[in-house]
C-alpha positions as CSV (number, residue, x, y, z in Angstrom):
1,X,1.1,-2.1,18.9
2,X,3.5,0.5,18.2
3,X,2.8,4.1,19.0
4,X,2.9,5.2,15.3
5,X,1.2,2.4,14.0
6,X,-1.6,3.3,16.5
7,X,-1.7,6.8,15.6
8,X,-2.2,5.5,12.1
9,X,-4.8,3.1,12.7
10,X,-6.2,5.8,14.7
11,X,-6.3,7.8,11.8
12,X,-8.3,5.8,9.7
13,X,-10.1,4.1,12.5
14,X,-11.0,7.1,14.2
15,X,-10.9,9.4,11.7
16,X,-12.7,8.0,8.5
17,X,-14.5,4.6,9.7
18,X,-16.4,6.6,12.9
19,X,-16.5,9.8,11.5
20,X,-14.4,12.1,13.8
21,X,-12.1,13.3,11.1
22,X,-11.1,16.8,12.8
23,X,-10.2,15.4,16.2
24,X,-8.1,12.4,14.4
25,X,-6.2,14.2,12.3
26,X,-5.8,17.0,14.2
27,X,-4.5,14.5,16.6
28,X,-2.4,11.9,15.0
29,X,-0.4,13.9,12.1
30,X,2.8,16.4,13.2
31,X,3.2,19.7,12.7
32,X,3.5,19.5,8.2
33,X,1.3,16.6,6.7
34,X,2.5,16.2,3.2
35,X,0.1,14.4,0.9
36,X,0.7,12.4,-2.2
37,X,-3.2,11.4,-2.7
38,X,-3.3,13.6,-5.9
39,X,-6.8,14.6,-5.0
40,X,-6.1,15.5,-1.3
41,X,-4.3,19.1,-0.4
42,X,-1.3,19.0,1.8
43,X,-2.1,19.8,5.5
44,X,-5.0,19.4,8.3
45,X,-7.4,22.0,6.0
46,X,-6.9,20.0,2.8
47,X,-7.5,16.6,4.8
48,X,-10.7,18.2,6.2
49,X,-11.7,19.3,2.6
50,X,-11.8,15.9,0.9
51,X,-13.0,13.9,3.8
52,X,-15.7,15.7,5.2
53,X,-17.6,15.4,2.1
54,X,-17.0,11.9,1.5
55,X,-18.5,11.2,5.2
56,X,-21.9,12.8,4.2
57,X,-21.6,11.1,0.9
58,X,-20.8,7.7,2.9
59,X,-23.0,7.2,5.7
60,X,-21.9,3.4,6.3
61,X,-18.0,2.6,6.6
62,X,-17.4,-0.8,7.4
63,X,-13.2,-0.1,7.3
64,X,-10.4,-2.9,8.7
65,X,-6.7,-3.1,8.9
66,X,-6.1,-6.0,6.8
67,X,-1.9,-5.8,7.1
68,X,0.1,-3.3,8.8
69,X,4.1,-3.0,9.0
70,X,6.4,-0.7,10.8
71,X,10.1,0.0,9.7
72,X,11.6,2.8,11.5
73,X,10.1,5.7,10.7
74,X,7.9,4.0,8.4
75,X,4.4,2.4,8.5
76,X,2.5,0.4,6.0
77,X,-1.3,-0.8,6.6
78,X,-2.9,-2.7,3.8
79,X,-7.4,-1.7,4.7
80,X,-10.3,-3.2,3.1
81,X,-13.3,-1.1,2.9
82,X,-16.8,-1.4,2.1
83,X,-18.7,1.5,1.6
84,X,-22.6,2.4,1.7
85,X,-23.6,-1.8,2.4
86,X,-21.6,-2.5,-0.7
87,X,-22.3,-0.1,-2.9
88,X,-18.2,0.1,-3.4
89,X,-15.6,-2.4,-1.9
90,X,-11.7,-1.0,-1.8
91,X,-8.4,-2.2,-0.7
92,X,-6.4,0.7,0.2
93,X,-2.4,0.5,0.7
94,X,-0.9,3.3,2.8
95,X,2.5,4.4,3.5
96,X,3.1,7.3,6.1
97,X,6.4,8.9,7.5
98,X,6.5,9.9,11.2
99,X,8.0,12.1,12.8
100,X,10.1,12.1,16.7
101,X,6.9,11.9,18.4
102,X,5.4,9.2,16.2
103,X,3.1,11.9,14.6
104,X,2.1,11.8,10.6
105,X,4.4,14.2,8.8
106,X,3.8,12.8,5.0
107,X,1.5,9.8,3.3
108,X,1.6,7.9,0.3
109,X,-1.5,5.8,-1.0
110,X,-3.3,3.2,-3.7
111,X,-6.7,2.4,-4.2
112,X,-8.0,0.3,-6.2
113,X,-11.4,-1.5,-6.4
114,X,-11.9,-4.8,-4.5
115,X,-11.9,-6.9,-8.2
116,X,-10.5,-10.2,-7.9
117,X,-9.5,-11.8,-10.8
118,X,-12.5,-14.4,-11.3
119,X,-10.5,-17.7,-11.5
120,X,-8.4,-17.3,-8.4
121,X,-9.0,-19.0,-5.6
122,X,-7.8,-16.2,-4.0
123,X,-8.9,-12.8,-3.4
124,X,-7.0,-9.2,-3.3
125,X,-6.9,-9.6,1.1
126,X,-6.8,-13.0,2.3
127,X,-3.9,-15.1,3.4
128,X,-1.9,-15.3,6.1
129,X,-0.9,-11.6,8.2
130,X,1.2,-12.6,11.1
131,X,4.6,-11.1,11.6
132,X,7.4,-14.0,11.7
133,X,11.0,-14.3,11.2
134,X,11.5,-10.8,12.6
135,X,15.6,-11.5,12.7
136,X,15.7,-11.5,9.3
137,X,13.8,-8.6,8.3
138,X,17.4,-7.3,6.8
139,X,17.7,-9.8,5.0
140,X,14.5,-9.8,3.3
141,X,14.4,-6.4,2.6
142,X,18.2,-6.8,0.5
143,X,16.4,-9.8,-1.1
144,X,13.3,-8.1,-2.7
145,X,15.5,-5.1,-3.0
146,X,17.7,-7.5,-5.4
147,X,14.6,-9.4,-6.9
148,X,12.8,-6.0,-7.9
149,X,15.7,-4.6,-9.1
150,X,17.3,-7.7,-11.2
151,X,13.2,-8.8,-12.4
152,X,10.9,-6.3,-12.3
153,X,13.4,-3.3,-13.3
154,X,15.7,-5.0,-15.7
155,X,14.0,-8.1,-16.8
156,X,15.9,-10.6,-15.9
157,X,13.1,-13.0,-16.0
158,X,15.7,-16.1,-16.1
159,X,16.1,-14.7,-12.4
160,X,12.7,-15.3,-11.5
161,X,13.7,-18.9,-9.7
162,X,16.4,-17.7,-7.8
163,X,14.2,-15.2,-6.1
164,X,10.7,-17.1,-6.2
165,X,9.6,-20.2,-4.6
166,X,7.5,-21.5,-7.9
167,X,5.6,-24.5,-5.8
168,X,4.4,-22.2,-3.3
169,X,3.9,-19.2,-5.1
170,X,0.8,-17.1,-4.1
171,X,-0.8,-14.2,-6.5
172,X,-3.1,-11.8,-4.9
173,X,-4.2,-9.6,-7.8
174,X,-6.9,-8.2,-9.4
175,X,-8.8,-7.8,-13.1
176,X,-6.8,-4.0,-13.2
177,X,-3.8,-5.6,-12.4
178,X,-2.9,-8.3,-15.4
179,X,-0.4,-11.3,-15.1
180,X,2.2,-10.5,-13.0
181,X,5.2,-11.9,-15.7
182,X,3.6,-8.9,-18.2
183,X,5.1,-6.4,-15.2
184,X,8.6,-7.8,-15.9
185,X,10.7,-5.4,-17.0
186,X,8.2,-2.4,-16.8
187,X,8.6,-1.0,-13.1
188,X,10.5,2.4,-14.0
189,X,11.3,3.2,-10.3
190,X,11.4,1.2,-7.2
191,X,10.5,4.4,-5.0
192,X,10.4,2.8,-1.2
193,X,11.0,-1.2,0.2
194,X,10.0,-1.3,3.7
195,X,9.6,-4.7,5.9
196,X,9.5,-6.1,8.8
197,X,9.9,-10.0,9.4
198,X,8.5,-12.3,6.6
199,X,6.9,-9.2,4.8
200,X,8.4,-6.9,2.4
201,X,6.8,-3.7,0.6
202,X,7.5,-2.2,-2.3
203,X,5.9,1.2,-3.5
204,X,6.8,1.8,-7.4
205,X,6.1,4.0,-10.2
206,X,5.2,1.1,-13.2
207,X,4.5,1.8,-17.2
208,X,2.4,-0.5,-18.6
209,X,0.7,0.0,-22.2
210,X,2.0,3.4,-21.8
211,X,0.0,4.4,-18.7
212,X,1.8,5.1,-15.5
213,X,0.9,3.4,-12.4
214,X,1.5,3.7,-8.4
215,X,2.1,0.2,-7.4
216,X,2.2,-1.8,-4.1
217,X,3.8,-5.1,-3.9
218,X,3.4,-6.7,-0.9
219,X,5.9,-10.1,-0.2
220,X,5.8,-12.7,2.4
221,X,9.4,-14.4,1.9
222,X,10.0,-17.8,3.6
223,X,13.8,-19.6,3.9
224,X,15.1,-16.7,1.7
225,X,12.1,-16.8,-1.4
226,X,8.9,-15.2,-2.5
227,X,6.0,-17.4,-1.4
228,X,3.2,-14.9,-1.6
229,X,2.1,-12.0,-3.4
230,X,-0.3,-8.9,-2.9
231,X,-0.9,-6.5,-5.6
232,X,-2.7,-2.9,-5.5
233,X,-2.3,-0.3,-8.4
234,X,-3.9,2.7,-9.7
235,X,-3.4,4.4,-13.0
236,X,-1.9,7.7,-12.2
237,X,-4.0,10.7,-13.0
238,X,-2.7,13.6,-15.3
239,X,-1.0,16.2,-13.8
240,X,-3.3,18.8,-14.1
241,X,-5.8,17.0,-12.2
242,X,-3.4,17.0,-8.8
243,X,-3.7,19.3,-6.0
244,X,0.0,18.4,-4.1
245,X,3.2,17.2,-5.6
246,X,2.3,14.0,-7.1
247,X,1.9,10.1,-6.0
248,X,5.7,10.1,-5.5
């Protein structure tokens, strides 16, 4: 494991799921931690402020890294969590930005409830999560960069079989998140793609029904197409309820 996708495992690991939120993030994040959790303040004191709370509030944390992807600077973990004995299930998509030293200098998240839609066979998590193909983790990255921007921005829903394989397509959604071909056409800003191997991410700002959204898309490309599909959005609170800059 890479050192900054330790210290952010750490951070959740250590911080959240056992409880030692001080030490962790006092620990793991540089020397700025810029937050776009609307409800979180920027810095150490503004982590402290939301979290400690929510560990009285939560006794029992049962907290895993699903999926977890480092690009550069860059690392992604997709965590499923399951809070008070099930009293509230979550999948949680992360994105932070490291500094030299590995350290957490900025964070980007979604949460959304753990709500599969009731006739997959699939849920929001499973699937496969092993890194392959890491030689062509260019090349998949300029492919979903091409497929969001052709599809998802413009529309170009003829595209849709150039870019996916239709036989072995895989949708990982939930009851919030509606049929993926209504998204077509309504992502208003692609604001991040970061991969590594066989799996792509893509953090967007979406409009759909007239309500903004944060969006992860998670791919897992095989020979050059879109096999699978992980979805996590949240409906993007007004801005007068945030207490940073904003989900983007």
């Amino acid at each position: 494991m890479s050192q900054k996708l330790e210290n952010a495992t750490n951070l959740y690991m250590e911080g959240i799921r056992d409880g030692h939120v001080r030490d962790a993030v006092t620990k793991y994040t540089g020397r700025r931690y810029t937050q776009h959790s609307t409800g979180v303040r920027n810095g150490i004191e503004g982590f402290l402020e939301f979290f400690e709370p929510f560990l009285e509030r939560c006794p029992i944390r049962d907290i895993r890294i699903v999926r977890s992807i480092v690009d550069g600077q860059y690392v992604f973990v997709q965590a499923f969590q399951d809070i008070n004995n099930g009293d509230a299930k979550w999948v949680t998509t992360d994105l932070f930005d490291t500094d030299k030293d590995d350290k957490i200098i900025e964070h980007w998240d979604v949460i959304a409830a753990f709500d599969s839609v009731p006739e997959s066979e699939h849920d929001q998590i499973d699937g496969p999560t092993e890194i392959e193909d890491i030689a062509f983790t260019v090349e998949n990255k300029e492919i979903i960069r091409n497929f969001m921007c052709d599809v998802m921005v413009l529309g170009q829903s003829e595209k849709w079989d150039y870019y996916v394989n239709r036989e072995a397509f895989v949708l990982h959604g939930s009851s919030n998140a509606g049929k993926f071909d209504d998204c077509i056409g309504a992502y208003n800003q692609v604001f991040k793609i970061i991969g590594q191997g066989n799996f792509v991410v893509a953090y967007s700002r979406v409009f759909q029904e007239g309500q903004e959204m944060a969006r992860f898309d998670i791919f897992r490309l095989r020979n050059g197409q879109i096999e699978e599909l992980w979805v996590n959005q949240e409906l993007v609170p007004p801005q007068d309820e945030w207490v940073n800059g904003g989900k983007f």
